[in-house]
N, C-alpha and C positions, 0 to 999 in steps of 0.2 A: 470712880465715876465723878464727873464733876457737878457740878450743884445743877445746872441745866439741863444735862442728862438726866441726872435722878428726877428733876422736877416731872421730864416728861416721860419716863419710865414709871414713874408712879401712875401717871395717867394714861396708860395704857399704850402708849402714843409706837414702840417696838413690838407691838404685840400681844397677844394674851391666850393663853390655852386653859379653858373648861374643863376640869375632870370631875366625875360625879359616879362612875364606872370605879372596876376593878382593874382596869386596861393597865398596862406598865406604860408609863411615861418617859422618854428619854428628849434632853435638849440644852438649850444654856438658858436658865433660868435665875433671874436675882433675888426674886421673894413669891413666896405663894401667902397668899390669903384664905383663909378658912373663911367660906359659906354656911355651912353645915357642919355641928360637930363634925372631927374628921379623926381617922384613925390611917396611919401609915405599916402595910408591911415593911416597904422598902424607902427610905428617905436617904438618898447621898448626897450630900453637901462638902465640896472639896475642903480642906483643911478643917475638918473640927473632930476636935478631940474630944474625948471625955465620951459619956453612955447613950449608947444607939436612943435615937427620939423614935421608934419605931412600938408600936404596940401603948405608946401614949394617946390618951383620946385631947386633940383641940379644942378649944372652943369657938364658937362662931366671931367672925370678928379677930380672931388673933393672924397676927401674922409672922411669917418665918421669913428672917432674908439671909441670904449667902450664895455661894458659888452651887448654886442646883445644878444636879445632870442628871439626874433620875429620884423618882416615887411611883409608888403603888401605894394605891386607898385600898383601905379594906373596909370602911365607909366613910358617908360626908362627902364633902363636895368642896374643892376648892378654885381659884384664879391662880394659874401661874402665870406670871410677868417675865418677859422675856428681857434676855441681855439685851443692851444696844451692841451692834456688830463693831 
């Protein structure tokens, strides 16, 4: 992504999806942001290795970027930022 994209990716400007539910979430997502401690059943993020982030609690304020395509909260509330197309 180039610097102008992310600038306005950061800002909302592709979108934004509220979860705050236990709903599954699927979509092309570049970063969630934690509102509310949050806790994940389900967190897939394309290419990362290493131990599932799932059943970790976040804290408010933190943020996770990468290739999102799905999460489920099992609580907390977070902002998913959407890809530019």
């Amino acid at each position: 992504m180039d610097t102008a994209s992310l600038d306005l990716a950061r800002m909302g400007q592709f979108g934004m999806t509220y979860e705050s539910g236990t709903t599954a979430v699927t979509g092309k997502f570049w970063m969630l942001k934690v509102v509310a401690a949050a806790t994940f059943g389900v967190l897939t993020i394309a290419n990362l290795t290493g131990d599932a982030m799932t059943g970790v609690q976040f804290a408010a304020g933190t943020e996770i970027m990468g290739n999102i395509t799905a999460f489920t909260l099992t609580g907390g509330s977070v902002y998913a930022y959407k890809k530019p197309n």
